[in-house]
C-alpha positions as a Markdown table, in Angstrom:
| # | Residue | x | y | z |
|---|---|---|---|---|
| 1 | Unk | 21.0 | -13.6 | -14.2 |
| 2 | Unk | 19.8 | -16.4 | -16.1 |
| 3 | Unk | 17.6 | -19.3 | -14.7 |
| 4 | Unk | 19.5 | -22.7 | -14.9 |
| 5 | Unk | 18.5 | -24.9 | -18.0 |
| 6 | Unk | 15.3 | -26.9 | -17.0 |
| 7 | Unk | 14.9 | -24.7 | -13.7 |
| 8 | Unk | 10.5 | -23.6 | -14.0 |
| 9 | Unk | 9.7 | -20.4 | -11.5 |
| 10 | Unk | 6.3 | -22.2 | -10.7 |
| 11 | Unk | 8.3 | -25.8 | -9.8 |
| 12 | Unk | 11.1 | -24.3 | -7.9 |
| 13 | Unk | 9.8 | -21.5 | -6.1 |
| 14 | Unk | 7.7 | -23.5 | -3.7 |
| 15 | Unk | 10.5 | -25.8 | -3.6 |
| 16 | Unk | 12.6 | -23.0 | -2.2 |
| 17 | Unk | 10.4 | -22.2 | 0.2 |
| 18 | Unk | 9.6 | -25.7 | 0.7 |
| 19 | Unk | 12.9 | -26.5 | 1.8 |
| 20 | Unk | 13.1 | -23.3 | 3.7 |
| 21 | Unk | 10.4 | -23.9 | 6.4 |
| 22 | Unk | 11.3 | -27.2 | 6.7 |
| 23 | Unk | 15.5 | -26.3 | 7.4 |
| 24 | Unk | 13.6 | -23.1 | 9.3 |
| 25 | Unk | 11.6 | -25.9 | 12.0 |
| 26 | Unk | 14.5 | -28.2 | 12.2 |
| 27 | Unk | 17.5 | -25.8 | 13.1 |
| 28 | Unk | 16.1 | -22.6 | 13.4 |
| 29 | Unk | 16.2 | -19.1 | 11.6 |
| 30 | Unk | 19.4 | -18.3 | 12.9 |
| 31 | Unk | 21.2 | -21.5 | 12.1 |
| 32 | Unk | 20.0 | -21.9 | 8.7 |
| 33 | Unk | 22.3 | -20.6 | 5.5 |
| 34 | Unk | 20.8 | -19.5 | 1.9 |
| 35 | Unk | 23.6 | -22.2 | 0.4 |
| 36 | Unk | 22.2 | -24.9 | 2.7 |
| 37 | Unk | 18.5 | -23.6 | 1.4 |
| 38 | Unk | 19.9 | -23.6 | -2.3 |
| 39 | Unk | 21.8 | -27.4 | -1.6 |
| 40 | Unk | 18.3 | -28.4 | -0.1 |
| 41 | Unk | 16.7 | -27.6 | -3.4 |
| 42 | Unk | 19.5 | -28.3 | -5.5 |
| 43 | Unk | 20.6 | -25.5 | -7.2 |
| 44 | Unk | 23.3 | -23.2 | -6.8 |
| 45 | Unk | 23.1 | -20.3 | -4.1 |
| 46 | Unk | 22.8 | -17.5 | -6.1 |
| 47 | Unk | 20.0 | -18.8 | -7.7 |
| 48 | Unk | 17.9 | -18.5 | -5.0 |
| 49 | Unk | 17.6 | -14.8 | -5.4 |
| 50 | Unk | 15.4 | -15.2 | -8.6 |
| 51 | Unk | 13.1 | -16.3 | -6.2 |
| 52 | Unk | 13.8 | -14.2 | -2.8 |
| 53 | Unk | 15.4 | -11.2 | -2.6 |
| 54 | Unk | 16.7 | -12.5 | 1.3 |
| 55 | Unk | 16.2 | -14.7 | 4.1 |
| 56 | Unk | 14.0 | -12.4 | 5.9 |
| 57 | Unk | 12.0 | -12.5 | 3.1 |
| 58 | Unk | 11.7 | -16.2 | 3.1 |
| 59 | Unk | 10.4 | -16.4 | 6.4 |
| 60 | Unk | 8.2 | -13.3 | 6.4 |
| 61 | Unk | 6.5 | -14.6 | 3.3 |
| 62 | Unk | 6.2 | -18.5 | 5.3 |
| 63 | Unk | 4.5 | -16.5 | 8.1 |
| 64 | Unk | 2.4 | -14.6 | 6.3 |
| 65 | Unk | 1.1 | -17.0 | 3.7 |
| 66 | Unk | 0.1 | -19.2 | 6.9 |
| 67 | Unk | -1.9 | -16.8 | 9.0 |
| 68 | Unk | -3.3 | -15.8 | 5.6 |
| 69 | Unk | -4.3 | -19.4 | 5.0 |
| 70 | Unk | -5.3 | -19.7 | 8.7 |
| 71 | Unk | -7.7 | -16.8 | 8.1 |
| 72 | Unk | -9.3 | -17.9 | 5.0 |
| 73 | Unk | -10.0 | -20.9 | 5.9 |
| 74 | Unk | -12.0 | -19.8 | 9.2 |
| 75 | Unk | -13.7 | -17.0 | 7.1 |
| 76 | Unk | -15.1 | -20.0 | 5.0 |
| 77 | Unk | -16.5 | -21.9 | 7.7 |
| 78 | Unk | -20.1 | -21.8 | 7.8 |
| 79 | Unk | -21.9 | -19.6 | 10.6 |
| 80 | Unk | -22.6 | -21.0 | 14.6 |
| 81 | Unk | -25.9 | -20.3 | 15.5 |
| 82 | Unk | -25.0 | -19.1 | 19.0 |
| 83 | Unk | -21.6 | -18.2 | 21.3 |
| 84 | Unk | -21.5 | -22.5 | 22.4 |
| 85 | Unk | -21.7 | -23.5 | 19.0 |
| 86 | Unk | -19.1 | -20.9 | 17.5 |
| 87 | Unk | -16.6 | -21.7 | 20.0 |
| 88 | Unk | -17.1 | -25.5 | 20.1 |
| 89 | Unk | -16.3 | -24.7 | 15.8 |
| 90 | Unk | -13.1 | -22.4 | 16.5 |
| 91 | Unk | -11.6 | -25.4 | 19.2 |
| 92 | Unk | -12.0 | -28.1 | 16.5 |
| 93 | Unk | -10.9 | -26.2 | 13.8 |
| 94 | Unk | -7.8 | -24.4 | 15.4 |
| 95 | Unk | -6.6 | -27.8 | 16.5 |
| 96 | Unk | -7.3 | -29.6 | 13.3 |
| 97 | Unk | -5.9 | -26.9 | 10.8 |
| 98 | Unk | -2.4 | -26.7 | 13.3 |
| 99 | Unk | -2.0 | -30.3 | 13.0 |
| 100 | Unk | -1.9 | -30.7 | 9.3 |
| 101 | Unk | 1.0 | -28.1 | 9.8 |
| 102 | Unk | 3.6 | -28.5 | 12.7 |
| 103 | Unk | 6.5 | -26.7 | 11.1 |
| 104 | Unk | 4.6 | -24.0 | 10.0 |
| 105 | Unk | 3.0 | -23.5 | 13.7 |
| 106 | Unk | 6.7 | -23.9 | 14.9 |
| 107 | Unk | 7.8 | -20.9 | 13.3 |
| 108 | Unk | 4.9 | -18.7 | 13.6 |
| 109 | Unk | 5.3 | -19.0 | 17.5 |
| 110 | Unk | 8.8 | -19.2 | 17.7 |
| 111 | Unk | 10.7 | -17.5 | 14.9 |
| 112 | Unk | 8.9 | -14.0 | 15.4 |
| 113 | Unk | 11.9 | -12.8 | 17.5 |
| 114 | Unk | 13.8 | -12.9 | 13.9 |
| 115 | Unk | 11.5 | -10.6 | 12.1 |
| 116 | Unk | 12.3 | -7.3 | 11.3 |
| 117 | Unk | 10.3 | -4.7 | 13.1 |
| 118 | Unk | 8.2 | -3.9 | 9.7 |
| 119 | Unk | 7.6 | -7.7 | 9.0 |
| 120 | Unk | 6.6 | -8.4 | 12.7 |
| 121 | Unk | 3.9 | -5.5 | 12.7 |
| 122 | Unk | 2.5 | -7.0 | 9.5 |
| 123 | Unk | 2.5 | -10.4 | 11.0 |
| 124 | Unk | 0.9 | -9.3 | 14.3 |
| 125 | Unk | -1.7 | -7.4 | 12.7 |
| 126 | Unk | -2.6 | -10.8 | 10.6 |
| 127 | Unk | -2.2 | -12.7 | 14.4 |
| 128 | Unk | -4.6 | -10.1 | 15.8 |
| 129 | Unk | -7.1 | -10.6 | 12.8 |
| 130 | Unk | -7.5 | -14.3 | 14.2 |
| 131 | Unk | -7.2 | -13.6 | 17.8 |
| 132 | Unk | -10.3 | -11.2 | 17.3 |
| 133 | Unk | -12.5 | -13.7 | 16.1 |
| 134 | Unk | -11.8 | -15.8 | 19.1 |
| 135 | Unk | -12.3 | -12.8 | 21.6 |
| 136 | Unk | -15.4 | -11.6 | 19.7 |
| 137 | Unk | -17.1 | -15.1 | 20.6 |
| 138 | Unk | -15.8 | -15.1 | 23.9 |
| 139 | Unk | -17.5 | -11.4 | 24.1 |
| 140 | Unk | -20.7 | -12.7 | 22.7 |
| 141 | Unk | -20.5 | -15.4 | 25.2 |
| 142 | Unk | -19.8 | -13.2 | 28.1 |
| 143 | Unk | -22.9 | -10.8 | 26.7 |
| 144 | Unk | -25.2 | -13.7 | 26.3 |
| 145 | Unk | -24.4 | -14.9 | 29.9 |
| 146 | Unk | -23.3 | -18.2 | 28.6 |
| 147 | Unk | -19.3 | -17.6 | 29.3 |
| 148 | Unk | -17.8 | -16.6 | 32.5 |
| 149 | Unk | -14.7 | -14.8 | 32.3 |
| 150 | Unk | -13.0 | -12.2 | 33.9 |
| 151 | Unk | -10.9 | -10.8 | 30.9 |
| 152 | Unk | -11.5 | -11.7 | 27.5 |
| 153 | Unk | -8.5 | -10.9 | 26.0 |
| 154 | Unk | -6.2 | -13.1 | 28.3 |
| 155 | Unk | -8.9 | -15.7 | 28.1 |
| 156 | Unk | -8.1 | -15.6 | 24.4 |
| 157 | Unk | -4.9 | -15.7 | 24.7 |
| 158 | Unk | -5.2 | -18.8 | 27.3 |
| 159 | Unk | -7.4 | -20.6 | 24.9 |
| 160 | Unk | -5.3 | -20.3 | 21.3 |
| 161 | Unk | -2.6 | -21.2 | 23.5 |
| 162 | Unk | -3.7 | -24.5 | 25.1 |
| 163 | Unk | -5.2 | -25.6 | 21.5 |
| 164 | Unk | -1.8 | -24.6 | 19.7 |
| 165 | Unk | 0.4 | -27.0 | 22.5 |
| 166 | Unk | -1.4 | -29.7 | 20.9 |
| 167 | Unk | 1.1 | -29.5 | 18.3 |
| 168 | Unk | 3.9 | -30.0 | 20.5 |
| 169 | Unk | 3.0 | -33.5 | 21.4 |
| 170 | Unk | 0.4 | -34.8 | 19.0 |
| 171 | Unk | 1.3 | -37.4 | 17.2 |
| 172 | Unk | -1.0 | -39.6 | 14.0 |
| 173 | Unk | -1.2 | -43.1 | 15.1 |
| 174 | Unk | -0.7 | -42.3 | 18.6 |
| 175 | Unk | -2.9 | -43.4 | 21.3 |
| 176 | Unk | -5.2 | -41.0 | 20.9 |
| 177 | Unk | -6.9 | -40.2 | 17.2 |
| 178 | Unk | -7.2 | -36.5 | 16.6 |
| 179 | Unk | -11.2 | -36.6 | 16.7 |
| 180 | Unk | -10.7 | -37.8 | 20.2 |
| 181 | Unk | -8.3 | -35.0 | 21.1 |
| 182 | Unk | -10.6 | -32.5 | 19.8 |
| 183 | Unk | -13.0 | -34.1 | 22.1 |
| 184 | Unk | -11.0 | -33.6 | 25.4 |
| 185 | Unk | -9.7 | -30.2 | 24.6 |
| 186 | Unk | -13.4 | -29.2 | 23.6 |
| 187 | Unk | -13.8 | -30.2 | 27.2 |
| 188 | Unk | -11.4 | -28.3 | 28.2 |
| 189 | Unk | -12.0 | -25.2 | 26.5 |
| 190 | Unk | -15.7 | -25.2 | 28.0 |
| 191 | Unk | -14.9 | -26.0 | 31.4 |
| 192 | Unk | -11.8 | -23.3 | 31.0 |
| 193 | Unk | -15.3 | -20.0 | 30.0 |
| 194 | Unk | -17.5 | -21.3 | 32.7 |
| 195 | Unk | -19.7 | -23.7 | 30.8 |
């Protein structure tokens, strides 16, 4: 099937999935067509199969490139000297990195129930790649006697989950700036491994 004249691959790829993950976060997997996707971009539904062979597709590849992002970008952060300073450096960036992406955030936590089962063991493997580093800093922290919990995988899953909520309600221009909310959920955080 031929492209439509003055359609570019490069242009409206991301503009498919573009439109996809925000039609994804607004309505949901479920509710959301490949013709409203294709009307969202503006071209014809069929179309949209030069560029995805199917829905599923669409959002397994939103989910993956995100943790994949996710994961880069905390590999490229420089080293913490010790388990304080590593953690204090996870809190910040978890929350900062989320907030530059809401609807992305909104479908890795909620949307997983619509993956099939080989997409969702890709994706938790990637989710368990990130989850590790936070454990292994927790562990460090535990073996260092600096940290004081009683399991650190549930406290890993208490922290990411208390960072990511932050999306749920934070808002730029609000009445608090995103430094200071970094701030108070560093607090948090501390207070929440014994510190």
């Amino acid at each position: 099937m031929a492209r439509t004249a003055g359609s570019h691959s490069d242009i409206t790829g991301p503009r498919v999935r573009a439109a996809a993950l925000q039609l994804f976060a607004r309505h949901g997997y479920a509710a959301v067509s490949m013709r409203q996707i294709a009307r969202e971009v503006g071209v014809q539904a069929g179309a949209l199969y030069n560029y995805t062979p199917d829905k599923q597709s669409l959002l397994f590849d939103l989910m993956r490139t995100h943790l994949e992002e996710l994961l880069a970008e905390h590999a490229a952060m420089p080293g913490a000297p010790d388990p304080v300073a590593a953690l204090e450096r996870f809190t910040r960036f978890h929350i900062r990195f989320h907030a530059r992406r809401p609807d992305e955030v909104f479908i890795a936590y909620m949307e997983l129930r619509n993956l099939s089962p080989e997409n969702f063991a890709e994706i938790e493997l990637l989710r368990r790649r990130y989850e590790d580093e936070l454990e292994n800093i927790l562990r460090a922290g535990l073996a260092a006697g600096v940290f004081a919990v009683a399991d650190t995988k549930v406290a890993t899953m208490a922290v990411i989950a208390m960072l990511t909520g932050v999306n749920t309600w934070f808002r730029e221009g609000g009445r608090l700036s995103l430094n200071e909310v970094e701030r108070i959920y560093w607090d948090m955080v501390r207070k929440a491994v014994g510190l």
